[in-house]
N, C-alpha and C positions, 0 to 999 in steps of 0.2 A: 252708771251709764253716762258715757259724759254727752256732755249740750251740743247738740252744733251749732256751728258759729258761721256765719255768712260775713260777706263784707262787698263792700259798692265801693271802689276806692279813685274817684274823679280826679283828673290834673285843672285846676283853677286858670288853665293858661289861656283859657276860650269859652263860650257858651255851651253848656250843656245841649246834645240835640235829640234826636228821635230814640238812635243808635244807645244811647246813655240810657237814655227813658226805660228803652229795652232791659237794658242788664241792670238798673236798680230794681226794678218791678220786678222782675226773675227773681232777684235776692231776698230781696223783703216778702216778699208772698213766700218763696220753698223754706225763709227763716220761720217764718209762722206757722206753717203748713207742719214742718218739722217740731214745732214747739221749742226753737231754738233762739237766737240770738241776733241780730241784724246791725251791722257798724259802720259807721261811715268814716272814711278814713281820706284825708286829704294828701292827696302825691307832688306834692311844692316843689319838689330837690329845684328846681330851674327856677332859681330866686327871679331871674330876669326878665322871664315871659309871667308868671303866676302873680295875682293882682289883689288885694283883700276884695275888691271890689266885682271881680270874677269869682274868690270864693262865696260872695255872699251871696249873688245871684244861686249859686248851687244850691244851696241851703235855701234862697227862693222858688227855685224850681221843683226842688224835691215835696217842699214840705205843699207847695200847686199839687202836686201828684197825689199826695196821701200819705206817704211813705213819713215815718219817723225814726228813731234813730236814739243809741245809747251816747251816752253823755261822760266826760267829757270827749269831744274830740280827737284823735291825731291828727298829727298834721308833722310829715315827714321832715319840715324844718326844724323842729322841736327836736331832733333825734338822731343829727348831725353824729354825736358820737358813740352811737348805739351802730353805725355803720364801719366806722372809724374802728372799732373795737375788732367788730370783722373782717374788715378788710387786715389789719395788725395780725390776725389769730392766720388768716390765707399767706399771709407776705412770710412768716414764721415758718409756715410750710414750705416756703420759698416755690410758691407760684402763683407770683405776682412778679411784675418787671414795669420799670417805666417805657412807655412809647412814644417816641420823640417828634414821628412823621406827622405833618400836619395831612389834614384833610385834601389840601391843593398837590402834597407830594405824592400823598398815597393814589387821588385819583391819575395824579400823571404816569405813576409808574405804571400803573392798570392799563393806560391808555396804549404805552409803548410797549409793552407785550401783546396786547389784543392785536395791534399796528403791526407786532412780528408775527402772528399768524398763532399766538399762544391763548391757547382756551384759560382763561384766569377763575381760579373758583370763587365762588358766592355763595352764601350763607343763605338759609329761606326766604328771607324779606329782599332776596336780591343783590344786596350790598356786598362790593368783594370783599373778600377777608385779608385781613389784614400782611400784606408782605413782608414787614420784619425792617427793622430799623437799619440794620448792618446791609442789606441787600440792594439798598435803597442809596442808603447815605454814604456808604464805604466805611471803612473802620476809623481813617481820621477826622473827617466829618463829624462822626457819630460820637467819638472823644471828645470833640470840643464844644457839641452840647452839651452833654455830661458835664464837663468841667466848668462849662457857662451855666450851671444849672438853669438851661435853656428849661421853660414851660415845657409841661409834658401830662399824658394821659397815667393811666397804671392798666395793663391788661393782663386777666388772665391767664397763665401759659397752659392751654388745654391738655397737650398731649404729658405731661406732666399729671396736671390736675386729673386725668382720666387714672392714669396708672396708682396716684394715692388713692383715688375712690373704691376702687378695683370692684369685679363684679358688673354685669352687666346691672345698668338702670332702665326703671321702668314706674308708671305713674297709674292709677286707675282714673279713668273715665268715663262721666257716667251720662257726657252729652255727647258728640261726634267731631270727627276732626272734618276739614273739607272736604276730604273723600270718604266718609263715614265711620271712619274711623271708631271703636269704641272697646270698653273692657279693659283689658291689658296689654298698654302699649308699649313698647319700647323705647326708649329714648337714647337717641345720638345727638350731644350736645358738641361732636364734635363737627358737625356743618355749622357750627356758627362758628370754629373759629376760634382766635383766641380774643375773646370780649371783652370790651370797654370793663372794668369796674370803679373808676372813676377818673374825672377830669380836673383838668387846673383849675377850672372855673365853676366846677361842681363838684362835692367830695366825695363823691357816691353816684350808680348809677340804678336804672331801674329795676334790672337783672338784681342788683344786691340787695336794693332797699326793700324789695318786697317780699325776699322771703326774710328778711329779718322781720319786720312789719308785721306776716302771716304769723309767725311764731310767735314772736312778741304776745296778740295779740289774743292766740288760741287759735285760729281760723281753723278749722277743719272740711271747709267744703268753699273751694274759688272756680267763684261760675262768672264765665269774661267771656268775650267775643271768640269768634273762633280763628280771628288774623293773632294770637296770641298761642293759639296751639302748640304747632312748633317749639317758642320761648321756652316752653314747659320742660324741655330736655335741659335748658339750661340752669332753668330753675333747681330740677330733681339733681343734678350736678353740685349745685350749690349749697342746696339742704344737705347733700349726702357729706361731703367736707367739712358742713360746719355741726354737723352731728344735729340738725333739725328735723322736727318731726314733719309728715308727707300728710297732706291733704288731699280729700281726693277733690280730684279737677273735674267740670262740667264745662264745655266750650259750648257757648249758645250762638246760632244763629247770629246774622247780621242783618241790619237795617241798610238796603241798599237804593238808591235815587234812578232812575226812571232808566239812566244809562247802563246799570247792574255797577256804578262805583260806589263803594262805603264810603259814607258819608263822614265830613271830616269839621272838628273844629276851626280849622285855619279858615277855611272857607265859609265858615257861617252858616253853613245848611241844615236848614229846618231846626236852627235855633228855638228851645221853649218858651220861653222868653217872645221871643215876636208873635210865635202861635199863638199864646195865651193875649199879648196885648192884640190880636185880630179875631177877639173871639173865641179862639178852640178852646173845650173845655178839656178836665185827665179823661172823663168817656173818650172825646174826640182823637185823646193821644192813644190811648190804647187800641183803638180800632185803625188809626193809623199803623201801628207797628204789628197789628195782628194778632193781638189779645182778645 
């Protein structure tokens, strides 16, 4: 029978808040409850924002909580070429491309279509999808990036990567989606697009690192938020290509502030850290999130 394996997997780039609180407490209790395994796994890839000094606080807050954890560590910077390898095994399959648009060209081109009266598609989190370098650039433009081995992103070319996958994909569920989603669901990984997998300035992105990461690692049961739902088609897309095994997924609940918006590191809200230095004790945090 095998173990299962849980995992809490925090980006170091901000303070731990309530929302976190939530989904390691989830983990670590259904890993125990399970008789299973509980990991803590650091998600670094974004060398520029991620701090030792923010990982440590994590590792302060958690261990505030109660929560403990197997030894040694990950920490996705460690692992640079355990992604490298797969994005090499995808490029081999020939769907992978370099994408040249920067962020300021792609929103403009968005902009002067919407301007002509043209519905532009978006991927779930909203963000449009990506318009394609040649449509954008022209074909000479687009040459002499290339030849200027101008900076550039690698995306994957979905409608490709859907047809190597072949077969309809699907993930089980054993928490809910935002509309209640549960059981056996389906997944179209093809509203997102054709996705980042990595950038000039990061070599790897989070769509790749993590199901390497989960495999790598054993994970058999990822319980996250449920703004990550969706992801999950891209995910099950990605496991299915690189011939990975399929965990089942649990999307929990959110930790939302007074106005109904999830609460965001950038912002600093309801930080552990400041709770703990004002008093709150983990009684105080768990009856906050509603444990």
């Amino acid at each position: 029978m095998t173990t299962p394996v849980f995992r809490f997997a925090p980006s170091p780039n901000g303070q731990l808040h309530l929302g976190h609180a939530l989904s390691a407490i989830l983990n670590f209790e259904a890993a125990r409850a399970a008789g299973g395994r509980f990991l803590l796994r650091i998600e670094d890839i974004d060398r520029a924002r991620c701090t030792p000094e923010l990982e440590a606080g994590i590792f302060t807050d958690l261990a505030w909580l109660g929560l403990h954890w197997e030894t040694p560590v990950r920490r996705q910077s460690d692992h640079f070429g355990d992604y490298r390898t797969a994005l090499d095994r995808l490029t081999a399959l020939g769907l992978v491309y370099p994408a040249y648009l920067t962020r300021a060209e792609i929103a403009g081109a968005v902009a002067r279509a919407e301007a002509a009266g043209k519905l532009w598609p978006r991927d779930p989190d909203g963000a449009p999808l990506y318009p394609g370098d040649a449509a954008v650039l022209g074909p000479e433009a687009l040459h002499q990036r290339i030849a200027a081995s101008t900076g550039h992103a690698l995306r994957l070319d979905m409608k490709k990567a859907l047809r190597v996958a072949g077969g309809p994909l699907f993930w089980e569920e054993t928490g809910a989606g935002p509309d209640g989603e549960r059981g056996r669901i389906a997944a179209d990984p093809a509203r997102w697009g054709d996705v980042v997998l990595a950038r000039k300035d990061t070599p790897t992105s989070y769509h790749l690192s993590v199901v390497i990461d989960d495999a790598t690692q054993g994970v058999t049961h990822v319980m996250r938020g449920q703004d990550l739902f969706q992801a999950t088609a891209v995910h099950r897309l990605l496991q299915q290509l690189l011939d990975l095994p399929r965990p089942v997924y649990h999307h929990h609940r959110l930790v939302l502030d007074e106005t109904g918006r999830k609460l965001s590191k950038s912002r600093g809200d309801t930080a552990l850290g400041a709770l703990r230095e004002s008093g709150a004790s983990p009684d105080d945090i768990r009856r906050m999130i509603g444990l």
